[in-house]
TORDRENBA-308059 format. One record per residue (C-alpha): x, y, z. Coordinates in steps of 0.001 Angstrom, whole numbers, plus 500000, padded with zeros to 6 digits. Layout:
XYZ...
END
This chain:
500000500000500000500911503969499163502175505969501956499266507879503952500565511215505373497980511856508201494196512088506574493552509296508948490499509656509622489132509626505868491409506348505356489285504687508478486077506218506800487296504129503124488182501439505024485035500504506728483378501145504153484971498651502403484557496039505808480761496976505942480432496490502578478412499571502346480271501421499344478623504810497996478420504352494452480159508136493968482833510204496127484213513312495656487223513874497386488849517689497835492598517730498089494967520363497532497080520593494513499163517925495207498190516654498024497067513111499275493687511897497334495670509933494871497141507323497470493907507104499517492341505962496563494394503647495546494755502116499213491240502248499055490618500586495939493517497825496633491288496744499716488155496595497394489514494749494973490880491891498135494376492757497621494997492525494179498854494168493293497743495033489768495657497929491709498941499477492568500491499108489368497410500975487797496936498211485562493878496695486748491531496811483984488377497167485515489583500441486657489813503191484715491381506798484928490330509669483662491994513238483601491780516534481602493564516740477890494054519200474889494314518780471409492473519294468036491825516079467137489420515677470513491482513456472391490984511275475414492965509930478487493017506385477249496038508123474400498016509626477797497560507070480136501048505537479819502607509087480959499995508750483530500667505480485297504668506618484978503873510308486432501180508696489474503928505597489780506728508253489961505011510370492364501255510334493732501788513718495521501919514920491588500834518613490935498378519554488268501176521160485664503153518347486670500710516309484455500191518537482052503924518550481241503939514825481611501583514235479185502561516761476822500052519887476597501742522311478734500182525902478080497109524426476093494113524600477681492857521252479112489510519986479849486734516976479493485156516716476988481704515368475832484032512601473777485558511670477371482226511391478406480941509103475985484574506918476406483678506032479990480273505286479045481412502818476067483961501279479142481200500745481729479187499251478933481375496005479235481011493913482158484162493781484610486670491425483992486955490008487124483610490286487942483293492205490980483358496303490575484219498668487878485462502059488501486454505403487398488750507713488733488719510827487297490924513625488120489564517106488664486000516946487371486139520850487509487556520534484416484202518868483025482209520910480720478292520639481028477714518691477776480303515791479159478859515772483014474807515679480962476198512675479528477442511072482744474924512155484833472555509124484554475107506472484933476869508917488308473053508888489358471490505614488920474796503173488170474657499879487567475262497512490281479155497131491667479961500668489393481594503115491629482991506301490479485642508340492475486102512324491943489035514097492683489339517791492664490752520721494038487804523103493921484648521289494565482436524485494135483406524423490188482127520866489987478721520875488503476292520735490826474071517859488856477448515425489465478421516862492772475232516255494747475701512725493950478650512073495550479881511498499292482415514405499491485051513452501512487724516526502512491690515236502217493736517600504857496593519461503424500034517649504166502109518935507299505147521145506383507062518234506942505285515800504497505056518305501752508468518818501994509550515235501793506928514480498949507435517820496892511095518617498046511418519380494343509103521820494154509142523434497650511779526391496687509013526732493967506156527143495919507791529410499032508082531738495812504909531675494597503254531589498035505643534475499085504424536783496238500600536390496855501569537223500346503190540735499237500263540946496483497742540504499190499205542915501757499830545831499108496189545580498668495224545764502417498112548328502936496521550374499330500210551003498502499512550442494491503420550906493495504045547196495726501165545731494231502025546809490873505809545562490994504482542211492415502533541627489408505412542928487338507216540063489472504842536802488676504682538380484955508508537622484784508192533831485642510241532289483070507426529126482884504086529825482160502982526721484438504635529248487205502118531551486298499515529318486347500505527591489706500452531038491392496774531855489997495475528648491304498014528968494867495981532322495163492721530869494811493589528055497368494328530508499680491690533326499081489027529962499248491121529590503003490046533162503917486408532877502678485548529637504916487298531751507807484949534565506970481902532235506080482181528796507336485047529053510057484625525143511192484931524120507641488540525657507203491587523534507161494697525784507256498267524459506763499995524458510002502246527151511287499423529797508586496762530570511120497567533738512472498547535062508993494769533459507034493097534993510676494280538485510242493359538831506973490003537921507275489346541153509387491455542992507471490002542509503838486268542567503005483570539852503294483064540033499581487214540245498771487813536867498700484928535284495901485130538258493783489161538046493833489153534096493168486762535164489948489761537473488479492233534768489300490135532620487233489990534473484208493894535603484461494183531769484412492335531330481170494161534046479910497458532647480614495906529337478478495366532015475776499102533399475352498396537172476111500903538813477140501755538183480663502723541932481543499406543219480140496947540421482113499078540917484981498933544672485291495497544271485015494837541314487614496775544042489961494408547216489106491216544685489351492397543274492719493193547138493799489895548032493006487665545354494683
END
C-alpha cells in the first residue's frame, strides 16, 4: 500500500466502508494541489479489489482513469495514460502542471470533453473482467464541461450495480452541481510542512516563491500602497514558465478559498499548520466580499494565461482589478 501522510480519519472512513460492505456508488474527494487523494484511493481501491497488486500498478483493467487533455483532434485519456501510470507511479503527491507537462500539453488549455464522456460510458458498457466492481477515477472533474457531466449524469446517478465512480478535485464548488450532489464528498487535509516537503522537496523552493508573492500581492492591497502591488505583478509576469504563472493563479485561489471559509464557514477551514495567524488576520482585514470576487479574476487571468496574452498586460490588470475590489 501507498504511503498515507495523516488524513487518517478519511482512510478509516474508506476502510470501513469497504469492511461493511456499504460502498457509495460516487465520492468526491477535495485535496489540495498535490496533496494526498491519489494514494487514499488507491489504498482504498487495493482493499476493494481483496488485495489485488495490479491495483497498485494501475493496471487493473476494471479500473479506469480519467483526467483533463488538449488537442484538436478531441482526444481522450486512454492516448496519455502511459505518461499517467509513469507520472502517478513516479510520484502520487503529483501537481496539476506536473501532468500537464507529463503528458505533453503544457500551456494548452485542458479539459473533458463530451468525447471523454461518451469513452467512459462505452467502458462501463462492458462487464468487469473480474467480475466484481468497475470504477472510474477521474481527476479534477472541475475541468468537466456541462455537455460531458449531461452525459454522465445518469450512469453517476442511477449506476449499475458494483459501478463506483471516484472524483478528485481541488475546487469542489466548480464541479457541477448535477454530478456533485451525487457524491459522498470526503475533505483530504493538506500535508504537514514536513510531508510536503519530503513528497514535493522538488518543488518546495518553487512554491515558498509563489506563496511568498501572493503574500506581498495581498498585503499591498490591504496596505493600498499600488506601486508594491504593481511591481508584484510585474514580478509573477517575469516567471520564466508559464505553468509558474499558472501555479500562482490557482496557489491564490487556494488561499483566498482559506480566507472565505474563515469569513463564512470558520469550522469548515483547514489551514496548513504554522498559517493561522497570517489566514486569521486577513480575514478582518480585507472585506467579506474580497475573497469570491478576487478568486473570479484569478480565474479568468488563468484562462488568459491558456490564451498566450501577454503576461505583463493580464498581469497589470489582475493588479488594478484586485486594487479596486
Amino acid at each position: 500500500m501507498m504511503r498515507i501522510y495523516g488524513n487518517e480519519e478519511v482512510a478509516g472512513a474508506l476502510h470501513r466502508m469497504v469492511e461493511s460492505g456499504h460502498v457509495p456508488h460516487a465520492m468526491l474527494l477535495h485535496q489540495d494541489d498535490g496533496g494526498g487523494a491519489f494514494p487514499l484511493v488507491l489504498n482504498f481501491l487495493e482493499e476493494l479489489y481483496g488485495g489485488n497488486p495490479r491495483v497498485q500498478k494501475l493496471i487493473h483493467p476494471d479500473i479506469h482513469f480519467v483526467f483533463p487533455v488538449a488537442g484538436s483532434d478531441k482526444p481522450v485519456s486512454l492516448q496519455f495514460i502511459g505518461r499517467f501510470r509513469e507520472l502517478l507511479l513516479e510520484n502520487p503527491y503529483f501537481f496539476e502542471n506536473e501532468l500537464y507537462t507529463a503528458i505533453g500539453i503544457e500551456g494548452k488549455q485542458s479539459n473533458i470533453s463530451v468525447n471523454e464522456a461518451r469513452s467512459i460510458l462505452d467502458r462501463l458498457s462492458l462487464s468487469a473482467v473480474e467480475g466484481g466492481y468497475r470504477t472510474v477515477v477521474l481527476y479534477l472533474p472541475e475541468k468537466m464541461n456541462a455537455q460531458a457531466a449531461n452525459a454522465l449524469l445518469k450512469m453517476v446517478e442511477e449506476p449499475p450495480e458494483k459501478t463506483l465512480f471516484l472524483l478528485i478535485t481541488q475546487a469542489p464548488e466548480k464541479v457541477l452541481v448535477t454530478i456533485s450532489s451525487r457524491c459522498l464528498h470526503l475533505r483530504v487535509q493538506p500535508l504537514s510542512p514536513e510531508a510536503d516537503a519530503q513528497v514535493h522537496a522538488q518543488e518546495a523552493a518553487e512554491n515558498t516563491l509563489l506563496q511568498d508573492l501572493f503574500h506581498d500581492l495581498l498585503d499591498a492591497v490591504v496596505e493600498r500602497d499600488l506601486l508594491k502591488a504593481l511591481e508584484t505583478g510585474e514580478a509573477v509576469a517575469d516567471l520564466k514558465v508559464r505553468e509558474q504563472q499558472k501555479a500562482f493563479c490557482r496557489l491564490s485561489s487556494e488561499s483566498l478559498r482559506r480566507i472565505f471559509l474563515l469569513q463564512k464557514m470558520p469550522s469548515l477551514a483547514i489551514l496548513p499548520q504554522g498559517t493561522e495567524d497570517y489566514y486569521r488576520a486577513k480575514v478582518t482585514a480585507l472585506k467579506p466580499t474580497f475573497p469570491r470576487r478576487a478568486m473570479a479574476c484569478l480565474d479568468r487571468a488563468l484562462l488568459l494565461i491558456e490564451r498566450n496574452v501577454n503576461q505583463k498586460i493580464l498581469f497589470t490588470d489582475l493588479v488594478n482589478q484586485l486594487y479596486n475590489l
